[in-house]
VEXMI-396898 format. One record per atom (N, C-alpha, C, CB): residue number from 1; atom name; x, y, z. Coordinates in pm, 1 decimal, m for minus. Glycine has a CB too. Layout:
N
{num=NUM; atome=CA; u=X; v=Y; w=Z}
...
This chain:
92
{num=1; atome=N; u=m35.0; v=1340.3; w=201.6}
{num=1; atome=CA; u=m118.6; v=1260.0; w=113.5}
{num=1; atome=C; u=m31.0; v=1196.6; w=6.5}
{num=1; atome=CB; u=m230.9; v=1345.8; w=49.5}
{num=2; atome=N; u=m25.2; v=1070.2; w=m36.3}
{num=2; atome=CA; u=80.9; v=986.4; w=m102.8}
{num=2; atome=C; u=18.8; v=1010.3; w=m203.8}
{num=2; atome=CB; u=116.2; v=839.3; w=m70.4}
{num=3; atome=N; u=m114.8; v=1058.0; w=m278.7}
{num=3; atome=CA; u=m127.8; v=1102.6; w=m439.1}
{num=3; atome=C; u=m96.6; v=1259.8; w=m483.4}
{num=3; atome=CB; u=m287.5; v=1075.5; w=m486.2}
{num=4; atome=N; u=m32.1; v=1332.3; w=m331.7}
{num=4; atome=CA; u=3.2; v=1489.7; w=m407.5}
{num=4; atome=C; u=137.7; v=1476.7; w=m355.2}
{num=4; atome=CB; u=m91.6; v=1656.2; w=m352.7}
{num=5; atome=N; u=243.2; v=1378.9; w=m343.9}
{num=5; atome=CA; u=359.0; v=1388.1; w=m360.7}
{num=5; atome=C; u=417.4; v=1499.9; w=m469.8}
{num=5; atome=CB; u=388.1; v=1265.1; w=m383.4}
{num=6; atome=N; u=549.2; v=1517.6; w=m378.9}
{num=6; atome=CA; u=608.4; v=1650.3; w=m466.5}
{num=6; atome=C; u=766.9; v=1659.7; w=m474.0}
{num=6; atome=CB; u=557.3; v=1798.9; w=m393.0}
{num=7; atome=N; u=873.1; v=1724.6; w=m561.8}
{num=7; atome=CA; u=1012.3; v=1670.4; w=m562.6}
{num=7; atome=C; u=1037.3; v=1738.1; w=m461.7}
{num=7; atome=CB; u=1109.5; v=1684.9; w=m680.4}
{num=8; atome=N; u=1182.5; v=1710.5; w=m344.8}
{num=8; atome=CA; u=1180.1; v=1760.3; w=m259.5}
{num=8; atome=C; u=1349.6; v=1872.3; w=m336.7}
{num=8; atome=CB; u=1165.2; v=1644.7; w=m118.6}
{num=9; atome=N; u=1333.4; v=1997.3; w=m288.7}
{num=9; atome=CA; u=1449.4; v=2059.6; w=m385.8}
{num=9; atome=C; u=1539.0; v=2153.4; w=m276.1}
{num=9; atome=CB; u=1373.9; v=2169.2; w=m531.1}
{num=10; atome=N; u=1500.4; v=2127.5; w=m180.3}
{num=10; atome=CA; u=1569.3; v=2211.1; w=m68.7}
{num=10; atome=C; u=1743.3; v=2134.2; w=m53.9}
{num=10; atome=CB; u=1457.1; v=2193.0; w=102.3}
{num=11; atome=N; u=1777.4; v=2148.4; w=55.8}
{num=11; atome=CA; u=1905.9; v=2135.2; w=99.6}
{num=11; atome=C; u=1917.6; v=1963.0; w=140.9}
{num=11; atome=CB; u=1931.7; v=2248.7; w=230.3}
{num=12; atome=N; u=2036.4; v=1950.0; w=121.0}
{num=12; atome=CA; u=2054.3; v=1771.2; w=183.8}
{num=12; atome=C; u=2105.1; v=1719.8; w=292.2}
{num=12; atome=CB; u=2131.0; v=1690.1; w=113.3}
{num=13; atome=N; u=2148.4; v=1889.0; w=371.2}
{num=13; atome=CA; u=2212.0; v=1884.5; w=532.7}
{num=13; atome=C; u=2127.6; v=1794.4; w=623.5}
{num=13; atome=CB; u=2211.4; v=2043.7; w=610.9}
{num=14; atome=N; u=2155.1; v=1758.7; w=739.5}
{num=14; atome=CA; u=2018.3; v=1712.1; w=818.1}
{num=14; atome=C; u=1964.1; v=1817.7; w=864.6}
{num=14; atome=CB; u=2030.9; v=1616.4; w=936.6}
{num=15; atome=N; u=2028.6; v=1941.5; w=893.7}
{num=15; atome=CA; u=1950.5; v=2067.9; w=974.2}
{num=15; atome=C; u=1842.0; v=2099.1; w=849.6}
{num=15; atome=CB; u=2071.2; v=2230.4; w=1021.5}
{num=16; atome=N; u=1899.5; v=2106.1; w=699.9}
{num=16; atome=CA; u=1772.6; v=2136.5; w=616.2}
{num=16; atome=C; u=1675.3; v=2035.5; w=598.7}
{num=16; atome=CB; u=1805.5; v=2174.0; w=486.2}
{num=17; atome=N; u=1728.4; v=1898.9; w=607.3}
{num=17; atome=CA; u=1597.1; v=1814.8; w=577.0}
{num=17; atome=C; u=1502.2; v=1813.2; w=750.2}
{num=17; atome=CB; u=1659.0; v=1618.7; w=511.3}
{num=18; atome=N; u=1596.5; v=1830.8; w=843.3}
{num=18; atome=CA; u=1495.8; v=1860.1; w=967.2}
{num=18; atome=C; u=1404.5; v=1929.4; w=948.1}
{num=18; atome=CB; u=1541.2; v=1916.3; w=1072.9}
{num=19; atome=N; u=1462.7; v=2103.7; w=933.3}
{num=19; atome=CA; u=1325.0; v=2189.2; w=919.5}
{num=19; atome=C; u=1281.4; v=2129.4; w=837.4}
{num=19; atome=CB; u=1316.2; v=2332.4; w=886.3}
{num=20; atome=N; u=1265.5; v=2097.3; w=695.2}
{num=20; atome=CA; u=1154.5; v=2087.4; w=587.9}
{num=20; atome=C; u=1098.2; v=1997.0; w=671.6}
{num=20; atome=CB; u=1183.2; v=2041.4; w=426.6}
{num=21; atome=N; u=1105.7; v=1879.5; w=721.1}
{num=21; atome=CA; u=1069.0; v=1798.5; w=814.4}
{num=21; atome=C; u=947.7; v=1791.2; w=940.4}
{num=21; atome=CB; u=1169.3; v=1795.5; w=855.0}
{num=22; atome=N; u=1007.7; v=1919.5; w=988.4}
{num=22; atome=CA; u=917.6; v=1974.9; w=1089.5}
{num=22; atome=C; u=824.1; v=2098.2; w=1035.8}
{num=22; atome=CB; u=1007.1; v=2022.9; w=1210.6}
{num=23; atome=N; u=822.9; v=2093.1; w=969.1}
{num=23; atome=CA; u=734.2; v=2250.5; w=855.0}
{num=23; atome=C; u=648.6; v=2181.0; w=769.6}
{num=23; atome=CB; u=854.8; v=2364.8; w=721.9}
{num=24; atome=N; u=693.8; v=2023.2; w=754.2}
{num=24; atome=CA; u=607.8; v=2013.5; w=616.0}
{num=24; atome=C; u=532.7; v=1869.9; w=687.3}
{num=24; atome=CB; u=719.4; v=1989.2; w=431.2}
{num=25; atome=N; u=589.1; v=1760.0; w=748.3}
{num=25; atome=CA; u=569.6; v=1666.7; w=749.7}
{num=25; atome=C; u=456.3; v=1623.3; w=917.4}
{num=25; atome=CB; u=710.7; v=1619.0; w=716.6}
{num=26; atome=N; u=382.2; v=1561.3; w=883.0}
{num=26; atome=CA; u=315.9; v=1501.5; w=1038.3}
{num=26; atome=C; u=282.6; v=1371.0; w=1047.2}
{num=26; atome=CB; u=181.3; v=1564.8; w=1082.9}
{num=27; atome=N; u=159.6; v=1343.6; w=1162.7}
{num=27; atome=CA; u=116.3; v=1232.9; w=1132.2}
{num=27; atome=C; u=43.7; v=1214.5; w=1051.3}
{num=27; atome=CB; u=82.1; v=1187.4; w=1200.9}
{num=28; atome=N; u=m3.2; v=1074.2; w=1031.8}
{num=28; atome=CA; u=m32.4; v=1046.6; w=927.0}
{num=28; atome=C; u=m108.7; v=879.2; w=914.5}
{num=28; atome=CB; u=92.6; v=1077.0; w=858.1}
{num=29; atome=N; u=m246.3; v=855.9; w=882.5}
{num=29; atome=CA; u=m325.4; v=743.8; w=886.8}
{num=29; atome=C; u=m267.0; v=628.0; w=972.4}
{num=29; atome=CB; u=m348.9; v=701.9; w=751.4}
{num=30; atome=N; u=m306.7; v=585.2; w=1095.0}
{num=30; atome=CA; u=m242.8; v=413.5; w=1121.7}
{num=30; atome=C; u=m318.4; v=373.6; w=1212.4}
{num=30; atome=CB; u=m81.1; v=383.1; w=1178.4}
{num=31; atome=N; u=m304.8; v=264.1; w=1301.1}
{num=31; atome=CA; u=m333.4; v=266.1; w=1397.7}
{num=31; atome=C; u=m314.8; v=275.1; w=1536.2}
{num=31; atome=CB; u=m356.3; v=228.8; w=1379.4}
{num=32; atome=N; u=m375.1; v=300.3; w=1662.1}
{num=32; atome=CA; u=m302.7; v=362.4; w=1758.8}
{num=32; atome=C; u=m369.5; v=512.0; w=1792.5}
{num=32; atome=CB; u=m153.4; v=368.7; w=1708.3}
{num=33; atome=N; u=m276.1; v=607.4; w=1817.7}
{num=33; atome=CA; u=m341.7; v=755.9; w=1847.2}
{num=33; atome=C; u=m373.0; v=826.0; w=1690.6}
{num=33; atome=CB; u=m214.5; v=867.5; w=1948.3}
{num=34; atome=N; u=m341.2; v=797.5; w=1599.0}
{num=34; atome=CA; u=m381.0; v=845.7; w=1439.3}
{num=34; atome=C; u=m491.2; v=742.1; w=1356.2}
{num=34; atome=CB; u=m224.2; v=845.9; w=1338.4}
{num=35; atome=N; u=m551.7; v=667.0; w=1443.4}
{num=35; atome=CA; u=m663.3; v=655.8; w=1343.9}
{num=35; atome=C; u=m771.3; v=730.0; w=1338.3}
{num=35; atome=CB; u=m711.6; v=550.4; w=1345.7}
{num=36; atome=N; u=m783.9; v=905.7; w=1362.5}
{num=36; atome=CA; u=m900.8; v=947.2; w=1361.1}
{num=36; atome=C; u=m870.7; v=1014.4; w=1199.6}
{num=36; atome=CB; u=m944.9; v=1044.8; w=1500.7}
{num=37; atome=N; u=m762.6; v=1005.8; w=1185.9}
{num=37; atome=CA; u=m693.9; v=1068.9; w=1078.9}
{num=37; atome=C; u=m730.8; v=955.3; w=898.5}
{num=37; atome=CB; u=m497.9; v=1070.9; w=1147.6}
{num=38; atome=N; u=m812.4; v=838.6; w=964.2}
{num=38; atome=CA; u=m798.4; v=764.5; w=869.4}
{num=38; atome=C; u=m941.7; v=775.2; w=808.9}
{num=38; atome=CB; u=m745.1; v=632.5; w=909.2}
{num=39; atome=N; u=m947.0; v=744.1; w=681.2}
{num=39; atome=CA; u=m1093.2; v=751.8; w=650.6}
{num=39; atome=C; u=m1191.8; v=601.2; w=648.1}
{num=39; atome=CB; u=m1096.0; v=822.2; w=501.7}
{num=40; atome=N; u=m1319.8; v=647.2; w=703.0}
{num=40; atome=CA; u=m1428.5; v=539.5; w=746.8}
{num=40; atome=C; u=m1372.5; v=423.6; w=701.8}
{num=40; atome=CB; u=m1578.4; v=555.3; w=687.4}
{num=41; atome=N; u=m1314.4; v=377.7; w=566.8}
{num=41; atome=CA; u=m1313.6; v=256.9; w=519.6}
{num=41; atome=C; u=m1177.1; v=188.6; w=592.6}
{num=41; atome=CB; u=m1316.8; v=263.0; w=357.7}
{num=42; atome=N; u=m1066.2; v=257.7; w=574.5}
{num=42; atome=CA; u=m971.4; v=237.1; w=605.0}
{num=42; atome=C; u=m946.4; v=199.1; w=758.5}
{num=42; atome=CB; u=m919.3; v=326.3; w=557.3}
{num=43; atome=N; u=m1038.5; v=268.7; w=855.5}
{num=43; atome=CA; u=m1030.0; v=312.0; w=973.5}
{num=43; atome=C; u=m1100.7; v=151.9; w=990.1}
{num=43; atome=CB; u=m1101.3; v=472.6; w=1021.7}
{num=44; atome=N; u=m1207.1; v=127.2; w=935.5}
{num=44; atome=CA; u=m1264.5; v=m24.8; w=964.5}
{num=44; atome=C; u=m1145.0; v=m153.9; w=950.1}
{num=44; atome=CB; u=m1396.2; v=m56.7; w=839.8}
{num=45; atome=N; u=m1078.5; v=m150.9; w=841.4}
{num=45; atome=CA; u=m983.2; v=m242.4; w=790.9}
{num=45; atome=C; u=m861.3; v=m245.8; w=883.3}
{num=45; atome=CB; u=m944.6; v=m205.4; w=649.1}
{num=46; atome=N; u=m803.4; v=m148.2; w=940.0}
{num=46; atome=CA; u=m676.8; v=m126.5; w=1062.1}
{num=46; atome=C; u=m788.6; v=m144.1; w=1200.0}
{num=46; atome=CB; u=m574.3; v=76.8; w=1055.7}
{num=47; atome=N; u=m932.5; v=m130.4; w=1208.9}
{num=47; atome=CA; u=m947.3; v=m211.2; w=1307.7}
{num=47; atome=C; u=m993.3; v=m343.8; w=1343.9}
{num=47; atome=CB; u=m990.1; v=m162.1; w=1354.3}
{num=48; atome=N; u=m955.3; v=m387.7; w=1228.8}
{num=48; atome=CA; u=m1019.3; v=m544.7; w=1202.3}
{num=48; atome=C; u=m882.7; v=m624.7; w=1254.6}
{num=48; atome=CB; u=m1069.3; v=m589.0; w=1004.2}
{num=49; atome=N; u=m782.8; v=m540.0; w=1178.9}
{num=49; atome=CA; u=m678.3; v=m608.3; w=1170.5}
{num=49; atome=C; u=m625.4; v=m611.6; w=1350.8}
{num=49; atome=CB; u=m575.6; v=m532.9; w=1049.1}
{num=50; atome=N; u=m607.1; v=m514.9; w=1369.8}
{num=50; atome=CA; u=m598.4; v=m503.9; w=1531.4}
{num=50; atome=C; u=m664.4; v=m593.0; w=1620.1}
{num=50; atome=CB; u=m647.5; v=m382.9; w=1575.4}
{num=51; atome=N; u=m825.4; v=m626.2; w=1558.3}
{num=51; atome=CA; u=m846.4; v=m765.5; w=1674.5}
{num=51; atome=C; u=m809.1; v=m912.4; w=1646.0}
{num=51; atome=CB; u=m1001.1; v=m786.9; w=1707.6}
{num=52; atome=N; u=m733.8; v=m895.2; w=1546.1}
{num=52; atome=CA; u=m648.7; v=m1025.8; w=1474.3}
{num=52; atome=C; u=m520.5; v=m1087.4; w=1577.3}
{num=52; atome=CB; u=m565.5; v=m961.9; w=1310.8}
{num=53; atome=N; u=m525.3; v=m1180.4; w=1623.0}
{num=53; atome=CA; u=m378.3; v=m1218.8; w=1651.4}
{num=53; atome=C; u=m237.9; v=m1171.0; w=1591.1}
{num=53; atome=CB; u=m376.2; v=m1341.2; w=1627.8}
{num=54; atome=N; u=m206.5; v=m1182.9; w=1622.0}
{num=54; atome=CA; u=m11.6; v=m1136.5; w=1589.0}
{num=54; atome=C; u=38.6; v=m1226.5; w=1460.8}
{num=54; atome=CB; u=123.8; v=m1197.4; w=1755.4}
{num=55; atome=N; u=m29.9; v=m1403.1; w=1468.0}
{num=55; atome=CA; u=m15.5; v=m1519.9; w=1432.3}
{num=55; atome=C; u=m74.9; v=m1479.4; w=1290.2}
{num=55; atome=CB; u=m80.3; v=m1632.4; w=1525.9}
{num=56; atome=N; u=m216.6; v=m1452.9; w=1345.2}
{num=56; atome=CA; u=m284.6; v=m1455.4; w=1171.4}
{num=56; atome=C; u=m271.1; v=m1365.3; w=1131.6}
{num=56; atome=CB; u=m422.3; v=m1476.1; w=1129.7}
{num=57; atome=N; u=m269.8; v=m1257.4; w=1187.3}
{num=57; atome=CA; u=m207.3; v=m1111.4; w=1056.0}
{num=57; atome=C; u=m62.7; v=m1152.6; w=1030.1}
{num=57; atome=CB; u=m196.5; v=m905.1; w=1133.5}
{num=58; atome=N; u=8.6; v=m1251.9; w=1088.0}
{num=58; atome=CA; u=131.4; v=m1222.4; w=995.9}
{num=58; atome=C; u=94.4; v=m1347.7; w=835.3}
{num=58; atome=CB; u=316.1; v=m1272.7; w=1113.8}
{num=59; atome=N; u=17.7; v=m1467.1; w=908.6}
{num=59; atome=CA; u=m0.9; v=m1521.5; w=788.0}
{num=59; atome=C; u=m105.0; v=m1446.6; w=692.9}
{num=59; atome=CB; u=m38.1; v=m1655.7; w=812.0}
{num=60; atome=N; u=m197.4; v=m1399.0; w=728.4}
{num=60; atome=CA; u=m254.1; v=m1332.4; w=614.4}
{num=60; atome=C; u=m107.8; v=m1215.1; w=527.8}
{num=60; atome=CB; u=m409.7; v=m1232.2; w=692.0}
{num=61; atome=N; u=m54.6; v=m1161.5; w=611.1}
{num=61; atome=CA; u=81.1; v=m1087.1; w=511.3}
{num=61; atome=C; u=118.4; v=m1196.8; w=391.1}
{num=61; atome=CB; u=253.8; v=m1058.7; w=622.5}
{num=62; atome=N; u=172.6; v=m1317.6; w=463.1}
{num=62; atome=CA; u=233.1; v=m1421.2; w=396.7}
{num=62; atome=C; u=147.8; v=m1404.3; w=244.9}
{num=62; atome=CB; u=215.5; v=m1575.7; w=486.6}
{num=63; atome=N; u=27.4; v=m1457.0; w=296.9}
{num=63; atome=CA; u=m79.6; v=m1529.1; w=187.6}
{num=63; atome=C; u=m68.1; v=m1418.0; w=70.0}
{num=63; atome=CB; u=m266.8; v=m1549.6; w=253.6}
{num=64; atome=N; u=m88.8; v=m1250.6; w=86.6}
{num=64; atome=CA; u=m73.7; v=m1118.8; w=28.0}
{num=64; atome=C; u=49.3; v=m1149.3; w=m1.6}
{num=64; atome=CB; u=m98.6; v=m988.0; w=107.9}
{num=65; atome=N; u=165.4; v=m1129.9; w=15.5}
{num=65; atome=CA; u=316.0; v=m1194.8; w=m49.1}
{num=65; atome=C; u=279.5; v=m1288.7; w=m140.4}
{num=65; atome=CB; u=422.0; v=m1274.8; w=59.7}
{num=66; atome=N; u=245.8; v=m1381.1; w=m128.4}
{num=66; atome=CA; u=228.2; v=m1546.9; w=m225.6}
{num=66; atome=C; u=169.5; v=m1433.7; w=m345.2}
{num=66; atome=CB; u=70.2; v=m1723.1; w=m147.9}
{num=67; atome=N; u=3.9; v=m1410.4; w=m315.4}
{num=67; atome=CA; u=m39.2; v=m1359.8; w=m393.6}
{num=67; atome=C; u=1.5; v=m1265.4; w=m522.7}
{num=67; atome=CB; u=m90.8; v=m1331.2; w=m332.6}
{num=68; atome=N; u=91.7; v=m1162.8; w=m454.3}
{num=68; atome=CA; u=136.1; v=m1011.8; w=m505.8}
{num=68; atome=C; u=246.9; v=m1093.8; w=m604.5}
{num=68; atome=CB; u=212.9; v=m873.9; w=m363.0}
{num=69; atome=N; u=345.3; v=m1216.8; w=m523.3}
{num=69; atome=CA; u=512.1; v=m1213.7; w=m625.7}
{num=69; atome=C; u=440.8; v=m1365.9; w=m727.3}
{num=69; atome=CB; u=738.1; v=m1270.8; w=m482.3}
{num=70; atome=N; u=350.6; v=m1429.2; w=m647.3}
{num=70; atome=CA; u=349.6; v=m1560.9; w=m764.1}
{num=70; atome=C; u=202.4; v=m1550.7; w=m838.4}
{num=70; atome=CB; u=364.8; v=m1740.9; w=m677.3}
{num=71; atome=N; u=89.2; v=m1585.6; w=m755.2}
{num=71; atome=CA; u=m32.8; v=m1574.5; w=m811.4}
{num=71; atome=C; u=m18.0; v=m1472.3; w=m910.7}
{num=71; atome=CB; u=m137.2; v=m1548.1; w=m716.0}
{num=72; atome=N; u=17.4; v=m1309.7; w=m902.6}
{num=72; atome=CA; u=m23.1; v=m1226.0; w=m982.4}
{num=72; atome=C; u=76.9; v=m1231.2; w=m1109.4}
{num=72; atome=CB; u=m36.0; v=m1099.1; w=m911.6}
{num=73; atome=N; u=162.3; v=m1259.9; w=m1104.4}
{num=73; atome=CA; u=259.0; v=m1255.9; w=m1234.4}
{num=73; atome=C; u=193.0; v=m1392.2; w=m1329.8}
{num=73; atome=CB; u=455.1; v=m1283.8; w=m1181.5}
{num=74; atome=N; u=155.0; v=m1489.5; w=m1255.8}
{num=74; atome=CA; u=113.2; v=m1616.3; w=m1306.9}
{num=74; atome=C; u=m9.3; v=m1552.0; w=m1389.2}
{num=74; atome=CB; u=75.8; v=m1739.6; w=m1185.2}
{num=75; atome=N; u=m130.5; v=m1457.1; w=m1324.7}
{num=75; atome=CA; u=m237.9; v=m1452.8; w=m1416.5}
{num=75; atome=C; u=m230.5; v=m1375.7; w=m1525.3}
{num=75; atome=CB; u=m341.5; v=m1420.0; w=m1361.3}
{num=76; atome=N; u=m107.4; v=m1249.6; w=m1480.0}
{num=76; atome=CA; u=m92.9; v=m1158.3; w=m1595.2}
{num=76; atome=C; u=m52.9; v=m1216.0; w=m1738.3}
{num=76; atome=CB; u=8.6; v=m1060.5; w=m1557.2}
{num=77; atome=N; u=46.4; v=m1357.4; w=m1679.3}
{num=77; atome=CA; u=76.4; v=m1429.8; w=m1834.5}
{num=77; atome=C; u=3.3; v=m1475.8; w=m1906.6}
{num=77; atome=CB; u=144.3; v=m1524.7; w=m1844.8}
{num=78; atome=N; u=m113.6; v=m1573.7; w=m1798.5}
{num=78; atome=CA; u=m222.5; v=m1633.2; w=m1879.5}
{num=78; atome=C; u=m301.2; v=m1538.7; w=m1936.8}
{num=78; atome=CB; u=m306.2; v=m1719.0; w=m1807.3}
{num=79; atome=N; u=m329.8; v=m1430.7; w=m1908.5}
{num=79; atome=CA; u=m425.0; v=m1316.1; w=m1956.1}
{num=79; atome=C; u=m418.1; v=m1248.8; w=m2079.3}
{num=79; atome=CB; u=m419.1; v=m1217.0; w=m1874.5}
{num=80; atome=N; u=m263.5; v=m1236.8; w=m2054.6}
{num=80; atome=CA; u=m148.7; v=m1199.8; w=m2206.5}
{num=80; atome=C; u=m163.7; v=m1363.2; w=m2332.8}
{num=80; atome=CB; u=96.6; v=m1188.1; w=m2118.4}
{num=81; atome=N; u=m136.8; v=m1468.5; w=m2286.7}
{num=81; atome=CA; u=m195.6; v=m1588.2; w=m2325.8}
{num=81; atome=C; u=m302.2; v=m1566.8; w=m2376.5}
{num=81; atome=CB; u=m211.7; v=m1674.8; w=m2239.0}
{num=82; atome=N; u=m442.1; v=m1549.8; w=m2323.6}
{num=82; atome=CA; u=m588.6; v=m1603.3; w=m2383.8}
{num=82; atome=C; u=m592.3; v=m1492.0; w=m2522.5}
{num=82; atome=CB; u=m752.2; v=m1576.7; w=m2246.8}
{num=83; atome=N; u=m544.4; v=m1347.5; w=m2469.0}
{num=83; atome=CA; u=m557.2; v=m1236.2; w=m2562.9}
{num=83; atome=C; u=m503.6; v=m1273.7; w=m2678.9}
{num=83; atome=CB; u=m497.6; v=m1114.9; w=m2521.6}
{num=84; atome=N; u=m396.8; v=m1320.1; w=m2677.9}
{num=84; atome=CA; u=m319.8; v=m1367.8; w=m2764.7}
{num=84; atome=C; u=m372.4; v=m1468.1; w=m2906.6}
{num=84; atome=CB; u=m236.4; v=m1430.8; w=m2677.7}
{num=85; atome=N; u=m432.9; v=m1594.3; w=m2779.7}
{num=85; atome=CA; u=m499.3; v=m1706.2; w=m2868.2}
{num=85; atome=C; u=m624.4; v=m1634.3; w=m2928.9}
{num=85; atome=CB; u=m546.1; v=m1849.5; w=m2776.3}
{num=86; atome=N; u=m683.5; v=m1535.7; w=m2853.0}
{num=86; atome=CA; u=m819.0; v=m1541.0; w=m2921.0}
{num=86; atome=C; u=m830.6; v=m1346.9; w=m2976.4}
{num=86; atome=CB; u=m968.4; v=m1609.9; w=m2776.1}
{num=87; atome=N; u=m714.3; v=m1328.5; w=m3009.1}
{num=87; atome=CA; u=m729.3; v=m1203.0; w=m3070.7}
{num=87; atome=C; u=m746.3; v=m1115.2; w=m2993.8}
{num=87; atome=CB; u=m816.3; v=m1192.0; w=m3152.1}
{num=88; atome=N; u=m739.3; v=m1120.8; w=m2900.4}
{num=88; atome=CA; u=m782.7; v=m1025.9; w=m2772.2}
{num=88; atome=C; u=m861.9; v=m969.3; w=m2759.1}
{num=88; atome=CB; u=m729.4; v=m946.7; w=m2736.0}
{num=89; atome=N; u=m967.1; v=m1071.0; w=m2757.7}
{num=89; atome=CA; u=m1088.9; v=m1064.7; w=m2733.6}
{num=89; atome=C; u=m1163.9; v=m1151.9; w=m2649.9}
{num=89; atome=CB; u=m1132.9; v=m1062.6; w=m2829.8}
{num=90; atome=N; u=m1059.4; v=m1155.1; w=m2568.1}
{num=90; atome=CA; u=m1056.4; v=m1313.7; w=m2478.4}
{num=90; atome=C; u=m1179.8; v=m1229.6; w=m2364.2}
{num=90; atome=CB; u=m838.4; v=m1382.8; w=m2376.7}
{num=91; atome=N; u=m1294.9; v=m1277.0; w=m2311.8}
{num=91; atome=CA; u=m1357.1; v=m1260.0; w=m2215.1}
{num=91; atome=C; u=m1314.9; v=m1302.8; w=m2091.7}
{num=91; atome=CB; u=m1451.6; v=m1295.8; w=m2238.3}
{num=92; atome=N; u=m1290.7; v=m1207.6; w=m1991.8}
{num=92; atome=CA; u=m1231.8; v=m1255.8; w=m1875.5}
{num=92; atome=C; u=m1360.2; v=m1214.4; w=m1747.1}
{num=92; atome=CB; u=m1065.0; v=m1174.4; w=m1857.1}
C-alpha cells in the first residue's frame, strides 16, 4: 500500500534485498491478472482505459503531461495573483 510506506533498514546485498523482496513484496493493483486486487473505482478506470486504443491513451497521457507541467503551474500563479490583489480573499 503506497500510504503505509516504510524506511527500508535491512542489508544492501542483492541476496538481502531479494529476501526482503520475496517476504515482503507482491502483486499489486493493475491491469491484466491483478485487477481483482484493485478497488471498484479504480478497477472501472484501468478498464476503461484498456478498451481505449494504444493511439488515444497515449494522447490522453500527453494532454495529463500538458496539464500536470504547464496548465497547473500557470493556475497556481494566477491563484497566488488574485490572493494577492484582493487580500486573499479572492473567490475561486
Amino acid at each position: 500500500d503506497p500510504n503505509e510506506l516504510k524506511d527500508y533498514s535491512g542489508g544492501r546485498s542483492y541476496e538481502d534485498l531479494k529476501k526482503f523482496a520475496d517476504e515482503n513484496l507482491g502483486p499489486t493493483c493493475g491491469p491484466g491478472e491483478n485487477i481483482e486486487l484493485c478497488d471498484e473505482e479504480t478497477r472501472k478506470r484501468i478498464e476503461a482505459y484498456v478498451k481505449m486504443s494504444v493511439g488515444k491513451l497515449e494522447g490522453k497521457i500527453r494532454n495529463t503531461i500538458k496539464a500536470f507541467e504547464v496548465e497547473l503551474p500557470m493556475m497556481k500563479k494566477v491563484v497566488a495573483y488574485l490572493k494577492s490583489e484582493k487580500g486573499g480573499s479572492a473567490e475561486l
